[in-house]
FITORNU-26936 format. One record per residue (C-alpha): x, y, z. Coordinates in nm, 2 decimals. Layout:
<sites>
<site <X Y Z>>
...
</sites>
This chain:
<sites>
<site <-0.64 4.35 -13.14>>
<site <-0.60 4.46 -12.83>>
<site <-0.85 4.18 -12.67>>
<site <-0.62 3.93 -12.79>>
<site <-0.29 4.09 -12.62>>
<site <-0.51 4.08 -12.30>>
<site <-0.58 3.67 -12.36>>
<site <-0.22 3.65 -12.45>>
<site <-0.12 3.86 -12.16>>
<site <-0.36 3.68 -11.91>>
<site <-0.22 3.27 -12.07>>
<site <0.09 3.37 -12.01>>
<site <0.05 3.48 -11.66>>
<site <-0.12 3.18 -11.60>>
<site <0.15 2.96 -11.72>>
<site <0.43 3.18 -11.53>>
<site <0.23 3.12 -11.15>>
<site <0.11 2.79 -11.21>>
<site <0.42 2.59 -11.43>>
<site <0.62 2.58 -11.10>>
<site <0.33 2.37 -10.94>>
<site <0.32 2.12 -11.20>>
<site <0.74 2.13 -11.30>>
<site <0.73 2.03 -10.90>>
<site <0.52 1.73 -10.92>>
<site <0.64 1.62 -11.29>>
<site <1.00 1.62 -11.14>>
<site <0.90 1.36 -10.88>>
<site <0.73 1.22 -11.13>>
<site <1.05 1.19 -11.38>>
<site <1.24 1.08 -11.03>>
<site <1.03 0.83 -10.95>>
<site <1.05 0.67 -11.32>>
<site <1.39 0.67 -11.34>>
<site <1.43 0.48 -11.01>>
<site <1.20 0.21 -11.08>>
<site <1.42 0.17 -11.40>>
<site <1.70 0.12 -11.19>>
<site <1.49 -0.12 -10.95>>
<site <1.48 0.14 -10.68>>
<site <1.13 0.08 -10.58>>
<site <1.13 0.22 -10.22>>
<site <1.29 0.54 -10.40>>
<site <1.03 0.54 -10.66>>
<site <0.79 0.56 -10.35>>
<site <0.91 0.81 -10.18>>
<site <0.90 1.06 -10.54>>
<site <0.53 0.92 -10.53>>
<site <0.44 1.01 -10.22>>
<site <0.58 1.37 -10.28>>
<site <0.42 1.40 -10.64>>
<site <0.07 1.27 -10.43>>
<site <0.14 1.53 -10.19>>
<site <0.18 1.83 -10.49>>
<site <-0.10 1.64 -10.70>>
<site <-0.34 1.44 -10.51>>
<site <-0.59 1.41 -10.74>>
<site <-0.37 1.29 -11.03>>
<site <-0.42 0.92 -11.14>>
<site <-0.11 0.87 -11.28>>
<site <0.05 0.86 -10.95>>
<site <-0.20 0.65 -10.83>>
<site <-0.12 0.44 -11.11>>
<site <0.28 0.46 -11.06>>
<site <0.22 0.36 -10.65>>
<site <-0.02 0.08 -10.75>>
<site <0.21 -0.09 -11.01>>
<site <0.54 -0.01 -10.74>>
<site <0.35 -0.21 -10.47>>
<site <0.27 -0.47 -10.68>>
<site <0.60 -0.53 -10.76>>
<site <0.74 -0.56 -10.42>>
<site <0.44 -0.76 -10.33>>
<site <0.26 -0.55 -10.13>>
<site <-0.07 -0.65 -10.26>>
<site <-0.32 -0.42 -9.98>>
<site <-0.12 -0.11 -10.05>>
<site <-0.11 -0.19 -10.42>>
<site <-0.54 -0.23 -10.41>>
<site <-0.56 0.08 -10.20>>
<site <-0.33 0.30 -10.45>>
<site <-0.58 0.15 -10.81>>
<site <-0.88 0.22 -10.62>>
<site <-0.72 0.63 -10.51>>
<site <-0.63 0.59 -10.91>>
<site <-1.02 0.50 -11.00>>
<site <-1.13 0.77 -10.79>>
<site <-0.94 1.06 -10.95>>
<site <-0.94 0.96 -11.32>>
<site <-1.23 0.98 -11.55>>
<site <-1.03 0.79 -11.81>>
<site <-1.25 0.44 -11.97>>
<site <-0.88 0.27 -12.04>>
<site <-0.77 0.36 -11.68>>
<site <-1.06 0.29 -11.52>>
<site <-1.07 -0.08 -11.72>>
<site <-0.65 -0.16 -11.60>>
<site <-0.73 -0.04 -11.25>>
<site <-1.07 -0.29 -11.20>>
<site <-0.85 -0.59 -11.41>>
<site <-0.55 -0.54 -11.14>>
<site <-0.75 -0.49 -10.84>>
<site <-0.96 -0.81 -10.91>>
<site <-0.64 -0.96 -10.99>>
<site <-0.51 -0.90 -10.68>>
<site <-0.78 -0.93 -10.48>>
<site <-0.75 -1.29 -10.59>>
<site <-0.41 -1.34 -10.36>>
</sites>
């Protein structure tokens, strides 16, 4: 019994000192989404570039930057964002979409 108050004691810690880091990041990330619905795309960046800055080893915002620069046709910085994305994700399906765009734009 008293085990298990120490795990529960020792998660929730855990959870109290390290939810601001990721609440940080997800924010910009939540920013960033909501401007590229709204066809902000430089404001979208700059959430990214914070989020990057908190998280740099998270694909997704890799991902985000990549699919950003593509749309404003900025086709080196969009190749230089999927291939930080292939580098920090171990995920088959994201590792697949990155290789299909970069080839894609590598094509241009």
């Amino acid at each position: 019994m008293k085990i298990f108050r120490k795990i529960n004691l020792i998660i929730c810690l855990l959870i109290i000192f390290l939810n601001p880091i990721y609440l940080q990041s997800g924010k910009h990330l939540k920013n960033a989404i909501s401007a590229m619905e709204a066809g902000l795309f430089k404001e979208a960046l700059k959430q990214l570039d914070i989020a990057e800055v908190k998280e740099p080893k998270n694909a997704e915002v890799y991902k985000l930057k990549a699919l950003l620069y593509e749309a404003i046709n900025e086709n080196q910085n969009a190749i230089s964002s999927w291939n930080n994305c292939l580098i920090n994700t171990n995920d088959k399906n994201l590792i697949k979409e990155a290789k299909i765009h970069i080839d894609h734009l590598k094509g241009y």
